[in-house]
C-alpha positions in Angstrom: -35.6 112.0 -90.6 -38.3 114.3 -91.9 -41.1 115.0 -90.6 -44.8 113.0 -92.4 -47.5 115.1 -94.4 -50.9 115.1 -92.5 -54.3 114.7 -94.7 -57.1 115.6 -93.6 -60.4 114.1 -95.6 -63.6 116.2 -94.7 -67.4 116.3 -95.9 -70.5 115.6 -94.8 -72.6 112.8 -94.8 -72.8 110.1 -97.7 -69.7 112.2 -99.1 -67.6 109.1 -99.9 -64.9 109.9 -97.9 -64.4 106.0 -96.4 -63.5 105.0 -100.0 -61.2 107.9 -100.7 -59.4 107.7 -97.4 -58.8 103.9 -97.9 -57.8 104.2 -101.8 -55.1 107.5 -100.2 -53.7 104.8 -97.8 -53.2 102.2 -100.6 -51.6 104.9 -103.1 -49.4 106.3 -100.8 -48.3 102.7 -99.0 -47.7 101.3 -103.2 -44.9 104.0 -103.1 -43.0 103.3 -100.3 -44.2 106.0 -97.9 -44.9 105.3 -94.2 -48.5 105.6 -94.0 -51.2 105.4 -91.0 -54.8 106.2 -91.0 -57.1 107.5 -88.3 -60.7 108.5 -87.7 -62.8 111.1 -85.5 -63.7 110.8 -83.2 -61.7 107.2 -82.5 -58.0 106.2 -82.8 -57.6 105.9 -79.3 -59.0 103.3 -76.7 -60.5 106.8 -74.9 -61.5 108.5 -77.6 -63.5 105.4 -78.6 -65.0 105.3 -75.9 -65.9 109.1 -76.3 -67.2 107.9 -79.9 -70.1 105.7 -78.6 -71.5 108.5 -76.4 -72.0 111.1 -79.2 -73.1 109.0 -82.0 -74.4 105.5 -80.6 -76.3 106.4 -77.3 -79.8 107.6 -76.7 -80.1 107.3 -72.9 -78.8 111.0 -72.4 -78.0 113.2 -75.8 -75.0 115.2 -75.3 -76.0 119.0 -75.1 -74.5 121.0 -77.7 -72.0 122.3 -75.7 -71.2 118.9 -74.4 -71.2 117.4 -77.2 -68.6 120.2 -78.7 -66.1 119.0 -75.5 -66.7 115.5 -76.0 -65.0 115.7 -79.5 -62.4 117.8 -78.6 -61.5 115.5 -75.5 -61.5 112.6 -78.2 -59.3 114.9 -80.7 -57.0 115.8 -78.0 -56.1 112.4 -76.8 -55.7 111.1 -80.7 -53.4 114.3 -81.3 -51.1 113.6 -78.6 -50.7 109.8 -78.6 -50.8 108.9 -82.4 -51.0 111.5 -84.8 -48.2 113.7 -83.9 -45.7 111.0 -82.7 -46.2 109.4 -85.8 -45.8 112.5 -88.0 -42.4 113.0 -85.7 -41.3 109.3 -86.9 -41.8 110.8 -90.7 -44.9 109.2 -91.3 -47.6 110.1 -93.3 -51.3 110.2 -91.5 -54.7 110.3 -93.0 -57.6 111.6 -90.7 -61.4 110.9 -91.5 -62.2 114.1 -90.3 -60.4 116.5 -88.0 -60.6 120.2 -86.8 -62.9 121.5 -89.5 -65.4 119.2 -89.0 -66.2 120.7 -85.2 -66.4 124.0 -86.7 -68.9 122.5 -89.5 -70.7 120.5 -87.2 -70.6 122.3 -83.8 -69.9 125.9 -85.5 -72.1 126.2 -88.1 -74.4 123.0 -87.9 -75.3 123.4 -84.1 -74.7 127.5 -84.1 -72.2 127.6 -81.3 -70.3 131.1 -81.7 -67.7 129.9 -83.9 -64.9 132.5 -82.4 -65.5 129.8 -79.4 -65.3 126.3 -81.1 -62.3 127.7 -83.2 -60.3 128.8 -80.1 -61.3 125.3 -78.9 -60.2 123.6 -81.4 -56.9 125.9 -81.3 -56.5 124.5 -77.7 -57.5 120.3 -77.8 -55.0 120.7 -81.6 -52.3 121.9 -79.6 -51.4 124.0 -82.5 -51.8 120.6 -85.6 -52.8 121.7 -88.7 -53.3 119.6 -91.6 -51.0 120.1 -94.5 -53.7 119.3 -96.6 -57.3 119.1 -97.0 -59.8 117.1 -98.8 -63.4 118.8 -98.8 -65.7 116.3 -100.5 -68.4 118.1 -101.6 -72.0 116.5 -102.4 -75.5 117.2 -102.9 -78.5 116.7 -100.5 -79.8 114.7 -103.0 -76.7 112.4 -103.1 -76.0 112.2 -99.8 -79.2 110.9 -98.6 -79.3 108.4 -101.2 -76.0 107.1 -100.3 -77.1 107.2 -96.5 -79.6 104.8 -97.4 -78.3 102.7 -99.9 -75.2 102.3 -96.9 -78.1 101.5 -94.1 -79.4 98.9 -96.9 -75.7 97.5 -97.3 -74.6 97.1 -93.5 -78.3 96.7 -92.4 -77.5 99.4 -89.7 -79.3 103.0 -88.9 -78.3 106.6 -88.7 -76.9 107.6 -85.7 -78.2 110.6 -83.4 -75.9 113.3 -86.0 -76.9 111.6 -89.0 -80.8 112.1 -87.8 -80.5 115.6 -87.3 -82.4 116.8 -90.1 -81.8 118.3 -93.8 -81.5 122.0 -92.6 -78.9 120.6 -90.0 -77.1 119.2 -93.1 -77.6 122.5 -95.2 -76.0 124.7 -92.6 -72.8 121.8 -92.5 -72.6 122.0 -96.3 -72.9 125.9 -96.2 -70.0 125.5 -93.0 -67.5 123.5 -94.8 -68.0 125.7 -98.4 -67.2 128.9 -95.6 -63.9 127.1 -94.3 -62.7 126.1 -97.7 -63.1 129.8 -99.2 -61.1 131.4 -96.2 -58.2 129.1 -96.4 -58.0 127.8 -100.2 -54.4 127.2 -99.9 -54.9 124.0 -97.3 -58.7 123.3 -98.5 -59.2 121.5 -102.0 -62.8 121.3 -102.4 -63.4 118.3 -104.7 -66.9 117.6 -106.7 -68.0 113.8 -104.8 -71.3 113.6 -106.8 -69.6 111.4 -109.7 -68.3 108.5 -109.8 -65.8 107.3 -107.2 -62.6 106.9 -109.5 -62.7 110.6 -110.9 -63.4 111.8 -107.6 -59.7 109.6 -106.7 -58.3 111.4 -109.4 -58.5 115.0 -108.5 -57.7 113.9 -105.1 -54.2 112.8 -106.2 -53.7 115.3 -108.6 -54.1 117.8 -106.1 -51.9 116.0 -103.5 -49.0 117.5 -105.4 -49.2 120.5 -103.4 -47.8 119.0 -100.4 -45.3 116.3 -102.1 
């Protein structure tokens, strides 16, 4: 049995990447393949749990440092008990976010020395790496509107990340663009300002790389 490709879909906020990661999951499932999907920080009863203290709580904000531990906890547990078993079985997994966005987020977003969070990462990935990455890039401008127009939807508010604050955001986008140019062999970074189905089809043409 083979082993499964592992996509990775990364961005930062408002990027659209819920409604490519789901239309990946269809495509792939229509042809046969053995497909699972997975989100950061989640996939695992712990790592849930690990979820609603970053993002949902306002008793006791995570220091930066914590909260840099907290997510690699979460990423270890999913890494060990779903994503690479299934990969093992031959099947194919799609994360909402993985590695690169702690190096975005924590790295460049929060200013931890990135030599740190990348042996970090190294460490709680147990050597993982994606096959293949989806940077979906979008404007300030864009993403807040779509933060907004999502809060209006689900009638929900931004969480503690999502309220950090537009140079927060700035240094993210400025992360990710950093990561894609020193690795543009894994890293496709894909225009998410248009509209959703010609964002899906760069994504799949560009999935030939791995198939």
């Amino acid at each position: 049995m083979s082993r499964g490709r592992f996509i990775t879909f990364e961005g930062g906020e408002g990027c659209g990447k819920s409604t490519q990661v789901a239309r990946m999951k269809a495509a792939l499932a229509a042809e046969g393949l053995p497909v699972l999907l997975v989100r950061e920080p989640g996939g695992t009863w712990l790592a849930e749990q690990i979820r609603r203290l970053i993002k949902d709580q306002d008793e006791e904000a995570p220091c930066d440092r914590a909260e840099l531990l907290l997510f690699l906890a979460a990423r270890s547990q999913l890494v060990k008990n779903v994503i690479r078993p299934a990969l093992d079985a031959g099947t194919w997994v799609i994360s909402d976010r993985f590695s690169d966005s702690t190096l975005a987020y924590q790295g460049y977003g929060r200013g931890l020395p990135l030599d740190v969070v990348r042996a970090a990462n190294d460490f709680a990935c147990d050597g993982l790496r994606p096959d293949i990455t989806f940077l979906l890039d979008v404007s300030e401008e864009t993403s807040l509107v779509r933060m907004r127009r999502r809060e209006s939807a689900t009638h929900s508010t931004a969480d503690r990340i999502e309220r950090a604050g537009s140079e927060f955001h700035a240094r993210i986008r400025r992360g990710f663009a950093e990561i894609a140019k020193a690795e543009p062999s894994r890293v496709v970074t894909v225009d998410a300002n248009g509209a959703p189905d010609a964002v899906w089809e760069e994504i799949w043409k560009s999935l030939g790389r791995i198939r």
